[in-house]
N, C-alpha and C positions, 0 to 999 in steps of 0.2 A: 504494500500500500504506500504511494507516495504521500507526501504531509500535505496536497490537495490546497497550497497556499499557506499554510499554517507556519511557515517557514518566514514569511513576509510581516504576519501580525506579530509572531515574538520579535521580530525587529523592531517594531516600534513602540512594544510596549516594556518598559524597566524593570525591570526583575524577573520577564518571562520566565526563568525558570523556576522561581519560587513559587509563581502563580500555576505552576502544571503545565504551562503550553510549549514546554519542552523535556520529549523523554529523557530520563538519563541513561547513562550507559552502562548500571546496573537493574536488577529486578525483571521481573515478569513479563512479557507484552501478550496482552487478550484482548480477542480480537471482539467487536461489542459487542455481537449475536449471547455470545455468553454468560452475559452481565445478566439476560430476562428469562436463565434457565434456571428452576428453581433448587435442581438437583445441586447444580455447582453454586449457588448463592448458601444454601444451607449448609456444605462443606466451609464456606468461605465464615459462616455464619460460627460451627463449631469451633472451627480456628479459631473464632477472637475469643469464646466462651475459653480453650487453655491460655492465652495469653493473661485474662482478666480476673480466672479459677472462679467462672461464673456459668451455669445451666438456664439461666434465664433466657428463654431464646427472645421472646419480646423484646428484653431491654437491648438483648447483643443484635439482632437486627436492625434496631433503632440505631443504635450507634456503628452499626455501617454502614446504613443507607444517607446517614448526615455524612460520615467521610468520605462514602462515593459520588451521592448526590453533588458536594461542590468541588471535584475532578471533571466529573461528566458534563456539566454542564456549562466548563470556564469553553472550550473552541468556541461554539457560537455567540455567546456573552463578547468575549474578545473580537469574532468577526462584526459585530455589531458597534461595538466599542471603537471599530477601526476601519470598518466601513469594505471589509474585504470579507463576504461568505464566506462561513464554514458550518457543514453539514452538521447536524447531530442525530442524524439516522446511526441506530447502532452498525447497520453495515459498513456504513465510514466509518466507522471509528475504531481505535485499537486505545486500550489503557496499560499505561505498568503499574503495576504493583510491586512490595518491594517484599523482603525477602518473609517479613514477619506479615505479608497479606495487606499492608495499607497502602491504598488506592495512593499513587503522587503526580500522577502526570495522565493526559489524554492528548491524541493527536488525530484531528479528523482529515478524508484523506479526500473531501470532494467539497464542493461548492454545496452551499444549501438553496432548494427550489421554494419552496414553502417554510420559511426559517419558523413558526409560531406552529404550523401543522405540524409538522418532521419532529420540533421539541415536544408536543404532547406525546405523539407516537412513541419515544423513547419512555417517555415518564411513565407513560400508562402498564407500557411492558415490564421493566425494571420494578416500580414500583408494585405490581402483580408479582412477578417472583419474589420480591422481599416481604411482602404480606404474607405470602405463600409459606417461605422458607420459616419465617419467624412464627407463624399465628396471629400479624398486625394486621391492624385495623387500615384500610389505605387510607383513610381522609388523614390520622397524623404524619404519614409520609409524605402527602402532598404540601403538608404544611410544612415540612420539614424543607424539602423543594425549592419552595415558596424563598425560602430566609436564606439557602443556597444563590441562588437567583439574585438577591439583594444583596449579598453578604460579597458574590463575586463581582457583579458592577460595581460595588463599591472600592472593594482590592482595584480595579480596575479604573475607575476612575481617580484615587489616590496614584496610582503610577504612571496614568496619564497626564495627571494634573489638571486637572478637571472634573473635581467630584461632582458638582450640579448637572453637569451635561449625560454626565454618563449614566450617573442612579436615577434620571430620568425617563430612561430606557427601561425599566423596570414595568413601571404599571401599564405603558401602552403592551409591553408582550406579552403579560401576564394575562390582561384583559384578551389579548388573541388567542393565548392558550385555550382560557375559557377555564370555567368548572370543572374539578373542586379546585383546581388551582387558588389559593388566597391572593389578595391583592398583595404587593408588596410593600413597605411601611418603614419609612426612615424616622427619626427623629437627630435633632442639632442641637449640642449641650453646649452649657458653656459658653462666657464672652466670644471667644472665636466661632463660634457653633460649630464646631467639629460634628461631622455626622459618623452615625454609627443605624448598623439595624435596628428596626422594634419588632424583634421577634415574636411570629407566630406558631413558634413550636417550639416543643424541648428536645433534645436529641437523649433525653433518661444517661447521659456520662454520669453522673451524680449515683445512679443506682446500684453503680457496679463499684466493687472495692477499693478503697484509699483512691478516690476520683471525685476532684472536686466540684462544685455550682459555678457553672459560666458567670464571667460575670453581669452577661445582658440577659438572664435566663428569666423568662416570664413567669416561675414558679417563686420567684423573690417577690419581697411587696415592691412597692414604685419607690417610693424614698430611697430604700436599699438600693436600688439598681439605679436612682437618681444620682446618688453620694460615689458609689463604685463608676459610674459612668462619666462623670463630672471629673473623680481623680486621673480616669484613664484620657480624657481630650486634654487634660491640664499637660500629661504629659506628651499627650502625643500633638499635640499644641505649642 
């Protein structure tokens, strides 16, 4: 599979490889048909139960589908971001994984036809094997999605330099995706207003062992998450 352009977008965005839209030259490559088998989602799914020394399959497929969901879904976000299509049909797509099974990088290998069609199409599948795999309920994966989606325009727009432009790009997709998809939801703290997500989902890390509470996690009161979120633009301000 060639990188289908993807080659041209990590050019112009800063830290491409921190943000995924470049494989590295160690770990795994799977090709994306894979990602919406429920068979190999459930393997991938026990894996993280030894890693965590946890059976809970609900919380442990929660917490892959939040570390894969914002892999999978950074190529078209960045084609969008940069004005250069990239597919997110799982056919295009290849992800690595690294040795210990976390998702780090996706590289799509075609041009997107329908960028808003083509993304529910992946979401719908994917997120079926991991309801599947786990016993979840699909409406908080979609929600989970959801806060991926915003969480990477936003990475995206910070390495652009242009966060308003970019996490704008959010709700018109969302709204193309259509249902259950949630809208996407910024909020701007702080004299600078540094932005950050208003998460619509929890990703359950908190449930599994010595794993701490995000700290923009909606399960906090607002104060909480006000005080922590306020320290975090202060510095990152």
């Amino acid at each position: 599979m060639t990188d289908g352009g993807q080659a041209a977008v990590a050019a112009r965005v800063p830290g491409a490889g921190a943000l995924g839209l470049v494989a590295p030259p160690v770990g795994s490559v799977v090709p994306g048909p894979l990602l919406a088998d429920p068979g190999w989602t459930a393997e991938r799914v026990a894996e993280l139960g030894q890693r965590y020394r946890s059976d809970d399959r609900r919380v442990l497929a929660t917490v892959w589908w939040y570390s894969l969901s914002s892999v999978l879904v950074t190529p078209p976000l960045a084609g969008l971001a940069t004005g250069v299509p990239l597919s997110p049909r799982l056919p295009d797509l290849s992800l690595t994984l690294l040795a210990g099974g976390t998702p780090v990088a996706a590289v799509s290998g075609a041009p997107w036809g329908d960028v808003a069609a083509e993304l529910r199409e992946t979401l719908e599948a994917v997120i079926g094997a991991v309801a599947e795999a786990g016993a979840v309920r699909p409406a908080p994966l979609w929600a989970i999605a959801t806060d991926s989606i915003a969480n990477r325009l936003l990475a995206l727009g910070r390495a652009l330099g242009d966060v308003g432009a970019v996490t704008a790009l959010a709700g018109p997709l969302a709204a193309a995706v259509g249902a259950p998809l949630p809208a996407p939801r910024y909020v701007d703290v702080g004299p600078r207003a540094v932005r950050f997500t208003q998460r619509a989902s929890c990703c359950l890390l908190y449930r599994l062992p010595h794993e701490p509470t995000c700290t923009s996690c909606p399960r906090r009161t607002p104060f909480e998450r006000q005080v922590l979120l306020e320290d975090t633009a202060e510095r990152i301000g």
